[in-house]
N, C-alpha and C positions, 0 to 999 in steps of 0.2 A: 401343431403344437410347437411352441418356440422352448427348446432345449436351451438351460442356462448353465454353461460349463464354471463351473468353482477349480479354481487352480488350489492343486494340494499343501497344506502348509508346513514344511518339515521341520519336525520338532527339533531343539537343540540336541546335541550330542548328550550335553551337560547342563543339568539345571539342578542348582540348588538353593534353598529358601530357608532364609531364619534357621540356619543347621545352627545347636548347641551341641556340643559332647559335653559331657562332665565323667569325671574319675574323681567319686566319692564329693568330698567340696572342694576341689579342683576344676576348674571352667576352663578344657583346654581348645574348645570353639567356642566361639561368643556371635550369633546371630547372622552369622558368613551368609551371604546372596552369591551366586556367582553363575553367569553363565555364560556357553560356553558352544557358539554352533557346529556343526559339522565344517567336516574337512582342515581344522586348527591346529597349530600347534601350541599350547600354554601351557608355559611355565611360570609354575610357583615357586616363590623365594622367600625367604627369610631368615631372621637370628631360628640358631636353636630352640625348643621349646615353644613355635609361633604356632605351630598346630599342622603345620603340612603333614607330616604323616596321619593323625588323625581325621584328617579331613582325607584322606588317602583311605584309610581303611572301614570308612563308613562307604564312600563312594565302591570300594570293594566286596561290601557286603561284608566285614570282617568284625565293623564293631556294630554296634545297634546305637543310631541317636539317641540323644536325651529328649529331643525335640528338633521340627522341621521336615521337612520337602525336599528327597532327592530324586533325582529320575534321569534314565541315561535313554536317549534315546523316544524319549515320550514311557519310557519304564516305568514303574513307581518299584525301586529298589526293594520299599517294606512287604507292600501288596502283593508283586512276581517277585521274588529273589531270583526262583530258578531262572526266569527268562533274561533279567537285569545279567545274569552269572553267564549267561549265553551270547551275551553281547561284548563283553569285557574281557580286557588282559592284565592281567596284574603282576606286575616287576615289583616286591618289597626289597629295601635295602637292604641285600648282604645277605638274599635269599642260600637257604645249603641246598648242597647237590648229594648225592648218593657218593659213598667212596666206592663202595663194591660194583657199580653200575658204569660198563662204557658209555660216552656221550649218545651213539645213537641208540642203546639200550633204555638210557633216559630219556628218551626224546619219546621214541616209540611207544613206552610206557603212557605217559600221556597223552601221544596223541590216540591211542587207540581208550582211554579213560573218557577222550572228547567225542568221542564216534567220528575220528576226522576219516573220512573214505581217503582208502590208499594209504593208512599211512607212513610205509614206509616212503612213499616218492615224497609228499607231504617233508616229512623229517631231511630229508636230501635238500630241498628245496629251502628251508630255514636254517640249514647249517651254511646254506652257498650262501641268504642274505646277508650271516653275520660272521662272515670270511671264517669259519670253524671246519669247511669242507674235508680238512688234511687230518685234522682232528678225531673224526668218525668212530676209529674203532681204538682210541686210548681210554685208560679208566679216570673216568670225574677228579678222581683224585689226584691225580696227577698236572692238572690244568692250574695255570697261574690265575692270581684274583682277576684278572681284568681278562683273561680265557674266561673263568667261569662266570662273569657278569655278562659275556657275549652269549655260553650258556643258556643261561636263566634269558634272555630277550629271546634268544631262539624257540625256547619253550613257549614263551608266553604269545611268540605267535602263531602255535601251531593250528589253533582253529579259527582263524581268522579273524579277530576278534572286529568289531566295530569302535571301542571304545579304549585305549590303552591308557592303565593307570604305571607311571613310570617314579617311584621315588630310587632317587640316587643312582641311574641307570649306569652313569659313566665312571661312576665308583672304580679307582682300579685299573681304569685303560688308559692305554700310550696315548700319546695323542694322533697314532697313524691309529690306533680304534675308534679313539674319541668323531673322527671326522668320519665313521666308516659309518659309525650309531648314528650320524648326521643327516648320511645321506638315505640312512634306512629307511630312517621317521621321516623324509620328507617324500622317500617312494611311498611310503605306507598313505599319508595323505593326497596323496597324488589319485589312490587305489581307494580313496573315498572313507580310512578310518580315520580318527579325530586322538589327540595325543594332548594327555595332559600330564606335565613333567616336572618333577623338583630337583633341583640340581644346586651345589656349592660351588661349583665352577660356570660362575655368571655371565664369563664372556663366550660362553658355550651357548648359553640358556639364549643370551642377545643375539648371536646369529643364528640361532637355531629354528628362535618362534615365532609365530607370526602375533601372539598377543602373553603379554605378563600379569603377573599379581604378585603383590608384595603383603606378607601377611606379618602382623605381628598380632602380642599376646593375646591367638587366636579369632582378630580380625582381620579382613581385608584393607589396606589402608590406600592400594592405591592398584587398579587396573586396568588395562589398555595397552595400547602403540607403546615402543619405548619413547619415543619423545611425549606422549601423554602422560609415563609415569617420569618422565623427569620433569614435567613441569607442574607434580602436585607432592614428589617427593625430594627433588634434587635440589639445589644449591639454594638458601634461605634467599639469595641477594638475586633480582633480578635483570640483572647487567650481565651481558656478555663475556668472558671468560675468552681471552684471546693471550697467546702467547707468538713471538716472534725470536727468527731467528739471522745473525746477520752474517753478510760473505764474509764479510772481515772483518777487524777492529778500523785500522785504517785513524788512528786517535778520536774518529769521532765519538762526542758526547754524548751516546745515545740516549740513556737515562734523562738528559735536559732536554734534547726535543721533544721525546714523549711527555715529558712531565709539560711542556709548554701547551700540548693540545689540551682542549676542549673534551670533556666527559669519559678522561683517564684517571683511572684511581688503584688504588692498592699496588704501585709498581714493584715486581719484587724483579732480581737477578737470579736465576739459575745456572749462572755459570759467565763464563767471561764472555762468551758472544749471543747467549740466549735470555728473552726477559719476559716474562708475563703479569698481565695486568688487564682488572675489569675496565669495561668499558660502559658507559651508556649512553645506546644512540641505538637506531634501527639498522635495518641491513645497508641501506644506501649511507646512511652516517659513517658505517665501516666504509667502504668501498671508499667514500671520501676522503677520510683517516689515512687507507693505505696511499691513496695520489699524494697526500700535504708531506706525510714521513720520506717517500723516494723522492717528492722533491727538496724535503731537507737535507737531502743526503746522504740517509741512510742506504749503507747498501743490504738490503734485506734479502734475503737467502728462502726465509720461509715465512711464514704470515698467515695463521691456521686461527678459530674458533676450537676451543676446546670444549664438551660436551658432561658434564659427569657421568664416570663409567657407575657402572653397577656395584661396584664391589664398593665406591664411595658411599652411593645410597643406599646399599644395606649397610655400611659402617654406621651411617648419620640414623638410620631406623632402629640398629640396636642399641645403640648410645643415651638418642634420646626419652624423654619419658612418656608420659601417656599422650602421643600424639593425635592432637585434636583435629585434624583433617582428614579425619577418616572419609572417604569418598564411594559413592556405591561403585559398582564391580556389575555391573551392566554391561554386556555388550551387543 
């Protein structure tokens, strides 16, 4: 008998299909797809109001669809709750904490709520991940906001969850926390769970994840790589964005040589020895660029491609109106 071995296909972390939420005649999801495989970090983004929380607390089990297909893990959310609810860690923004309850009084409560064996070593062990070890035996209330946002992620990984739903996790912390919550979520993925995050502190969310989504009024408008969401949400103009910096004045006319090349446009000045301005050419067109400019004489100091950050392309997403480029959210 000739055995035919089938390699096992593992399901996304995160799959969700045609989700709508509504509240009342309110559509604060509108047919979201999104998914999302093991071992990832993704982060959501948006204006206020684009639906990330509620797409947060469906994925939680917290609200019930209007319609659609959620499933974490090969789960079906509706069908198992409780099993979906076993696989998951849920961070809501601005979660409270007990006053009356020390931190590891908190911790213990819950994790013995999760059946986590041992769990006092357990609670030890998630206070050392989110540097709260010193912390132990003071009362909840006494903890600063960005103390108690370390908190609330300690909690939520006391049963190891598979699936972390994180809205506004870094709410509140320094930035010696902000980098600490960085390194967690990338141990945590490391350790085979899957992290999907909302955060307003964008240049957080860019180093942080390994794929994005950008949601407005309740769509996905644009998901992937950050350089895939900048090239279906960032700068309307297709040209290069390069800015340049020089050693010195030395009287040369900088503004006249550059205006003399070939496929320079929009030159502005940002100051006495720095200028930026599109370009359009390929990558070797640059590289050319720079040889013709040092041989004009320029003494150029710096010579950089500028990129649009995050915090632009959600300015340009909430600004503008019903952006028709809505693109699926596949990966």
């Amino acid at each position: 008998m000739i055995r035919v071995m089938v390699a096992e296909i593992t399901p996304p972390a995160i799959d969700i299909r045609e989700l709508r939420v509504d509240y009342g005649n309110f559509v604060a999801v509108q047919d979201l797809s999104l998914t999302v495989p093991a071992g990832e970090i993704f982060g959501l983004v948006g204006p206020n109001g684009a639906g990330k929380t509620s797409t947060f607390k469906v994925l939680a089990t917290l609200a019930e669809p209007t319609y659609g297909d959620v499933s974490l893990c090969g789960v079906d959310i509706r069908e198992k709750p409780e099993e979906a609810r076993r696989l998951l860690g849920y961070m809501p923004d601005l979660a409270p904490v007990p006053s009356d309850l020390k931190v590891w009084e908190f911790l213990d409560m819950f994790a013995t709520c999760h059946g986590v064996p041992n769990p006092r070593r357990r609670v030890v062990e998630c206070l050392e991940k989110v540097q709260l070890t010193d912390k132990a035996d003071v009362f909840c209330k006494s903890l600063s906001r960005g103390m108690t946002q370390r908190l609330v992620l300690a909690k939520t990984l006391l049963h190891r969850p598979r699936v972390l739903i994180l809205d506004e996790p870094a709410s509140g912390m320094d930035p010696l926390s902000r980098l600490g919550l960085r390194e967690t979520l990338r141990e945590l993925v490391v350790d085979g769970s899957t992290v999907i995050v909302s955060s307003h502190i964008l240049t957080e969310l860019s180093e942080m994840c390994t794929t994005l989504g950008i949601m407005k009024h309740g769509r996905m408008l644009a998901s992937g790589t950050a350089d895939e969401i900048r090239a279906v949400v960032g700068s309307d103009s297709t040209n290069r964005h390069l800015s340049l910096t020089l050693a010195a004045d030395k009287g040369v006319d900088a503004a006249s040589i550059l205006n003399a090349q070939n496929g320079i446009l929009n030159l502005k000045a940002e100051g006495p020895r720095r200028l930026s301005f599109e370009f359009d050419g390929t990558e070797d067109d640059q590289a050319a660029l720079l040889v013709r400019l040092i041989q004009a004489g320029l003494p150029i100091a710096t010579f950089e491609e500028r990129k649009t950050s995050f915090e632009d392309m959600l300015i340009k997403v909430a600004r503008d109106g019903n952006d028709p480029r809505v693109v699926p959210a596949e990966r």
